[in-house]
N, C-alpha and C positions, 0 to 999 in steps of 0.2 A: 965310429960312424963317419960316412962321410961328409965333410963341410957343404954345406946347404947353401948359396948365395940366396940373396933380396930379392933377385929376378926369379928365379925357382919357387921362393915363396910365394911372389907375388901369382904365380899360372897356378899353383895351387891353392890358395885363396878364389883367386879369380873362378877356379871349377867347381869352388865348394859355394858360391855365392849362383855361378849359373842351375847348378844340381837343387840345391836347397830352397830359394826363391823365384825362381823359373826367369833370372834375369839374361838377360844378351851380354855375351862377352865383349861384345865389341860398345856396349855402356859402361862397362868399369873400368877406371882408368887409377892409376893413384892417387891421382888430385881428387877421385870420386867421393864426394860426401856419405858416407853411409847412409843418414838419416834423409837429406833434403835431396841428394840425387838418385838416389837407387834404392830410396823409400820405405829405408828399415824400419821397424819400429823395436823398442826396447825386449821385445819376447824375440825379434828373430836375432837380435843381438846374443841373447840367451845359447840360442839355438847352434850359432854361428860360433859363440867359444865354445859348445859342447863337441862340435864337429872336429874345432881346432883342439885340445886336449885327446880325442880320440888320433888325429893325425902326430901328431907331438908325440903321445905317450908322456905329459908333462901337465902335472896341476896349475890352472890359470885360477890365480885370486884376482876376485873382483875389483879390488882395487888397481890392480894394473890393467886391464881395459875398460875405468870409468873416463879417463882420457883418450878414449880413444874415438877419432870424427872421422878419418878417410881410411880407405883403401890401406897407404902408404902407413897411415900408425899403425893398422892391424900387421900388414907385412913388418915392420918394425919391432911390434911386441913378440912376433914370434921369433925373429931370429934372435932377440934377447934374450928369448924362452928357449932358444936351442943354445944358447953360447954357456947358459948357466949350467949346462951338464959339469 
């Protein structure tokens, strides 16, 4: 597989948050709060790893995105979730 950079993560996160919650690409940023700026609540969180495990192809335990607040953790947890292949 090819090597996935942070930036790549991040457009893809980024499509999966405009696709799934109808938000504007040009409001998520990585400093983007998931909960207080781009107004997730804990089910689209749900939502949002089930999307990422589908793109991954990689089981996400819940403990490793109960830490997770911005944009940037989530692009974070997944390239750790791709390195672990």
């Amino acid at each position: 597989m090819t090597q996935i950079n942070n930036d790549q993560i991040f457009h893809q996160v980024q499509a999966l948050l405009v696709e799934l919650f109808e938000l504007d690409a040009e409001d998520i940023h990585l400093e983007s709060n998931l909960y207080q700026d781009l107004d997730l609540d804990s089910i689209d969180a749900v939502d949002l790893v089930v999307r990422l495990q589908n793109l991954t192809g990689k089981k996400i335990q819940p403990d490793e995105f109960k830490n997770v607040r911005t944009v940037d953790d989530v692009v974070i947890a997944v390239a750790d979730l791709l390195k672990a292949e």
